[in-house]
N, C-alpha and C positions, 0 to 999 in steps of 0.2 A: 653414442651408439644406441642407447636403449631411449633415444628422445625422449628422456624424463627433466629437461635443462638445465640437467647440469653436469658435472662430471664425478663416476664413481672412480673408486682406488683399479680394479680391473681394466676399465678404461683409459684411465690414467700409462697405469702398469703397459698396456699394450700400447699407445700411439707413441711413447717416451721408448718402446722399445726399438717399435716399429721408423722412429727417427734415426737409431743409431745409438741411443744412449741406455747405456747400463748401469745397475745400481744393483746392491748387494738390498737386502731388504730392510737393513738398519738405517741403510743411505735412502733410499726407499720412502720409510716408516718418517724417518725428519723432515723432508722435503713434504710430504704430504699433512704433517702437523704444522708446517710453513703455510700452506697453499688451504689450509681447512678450516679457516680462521674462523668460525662458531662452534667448530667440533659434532657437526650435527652428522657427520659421514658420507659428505660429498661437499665437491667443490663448486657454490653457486656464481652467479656474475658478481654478487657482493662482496663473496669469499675471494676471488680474484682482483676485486677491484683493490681490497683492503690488504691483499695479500702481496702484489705486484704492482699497484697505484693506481691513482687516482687520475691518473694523468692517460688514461685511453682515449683514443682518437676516435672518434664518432663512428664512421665506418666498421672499427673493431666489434663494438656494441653489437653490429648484427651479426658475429658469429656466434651468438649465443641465442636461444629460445625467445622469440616474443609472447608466445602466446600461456607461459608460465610463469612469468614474473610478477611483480607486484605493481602494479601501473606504470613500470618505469618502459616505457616506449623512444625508440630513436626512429625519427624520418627517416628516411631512406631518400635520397637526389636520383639517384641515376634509377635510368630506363630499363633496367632488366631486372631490375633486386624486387624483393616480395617484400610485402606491407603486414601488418597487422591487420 
């Protein structure tokens, strides 16, 4: 939401809402110390990668920020997707 690349707790909090899924803030708080894997207060692509595997499909890659990351860039194939 705030295109900073990556994901805050707020943001988090709302699209997980906004899907249908509910969490008391305890359920919350654990799931986001899952998903936070450096502890730095947001959830980056590495934090996910590390959190949820390593096993992302290239295409997935571009749902996240290019132009904030650490040189870690994916091609893009198809005719409509934006590049770096």
């Amino acid at each position: 939401m705030g295109k900073t690349g990556s994901i805050e707790r707020e943001e988090l909090k709302y699209y997980l809402n906004h899907w249908g899924f509910r969490f008391n803030d305890e359920t919350f708080n654990d799931l986001w110390k899952i998903l936070d894997v450096d502890k730095d207060g947001h959830i980056s692509y590495e934090d996910f990668q590390n959190s949820v595997g390593k096993e992302i499909s290239p295409p997935e890659f571009l749902y996240f920020r290019q132009d904030n990351t650490k040189n870690l860039f994916a091609k893009c194939n198809f005719p409509l997707c934006w590049e770096q």
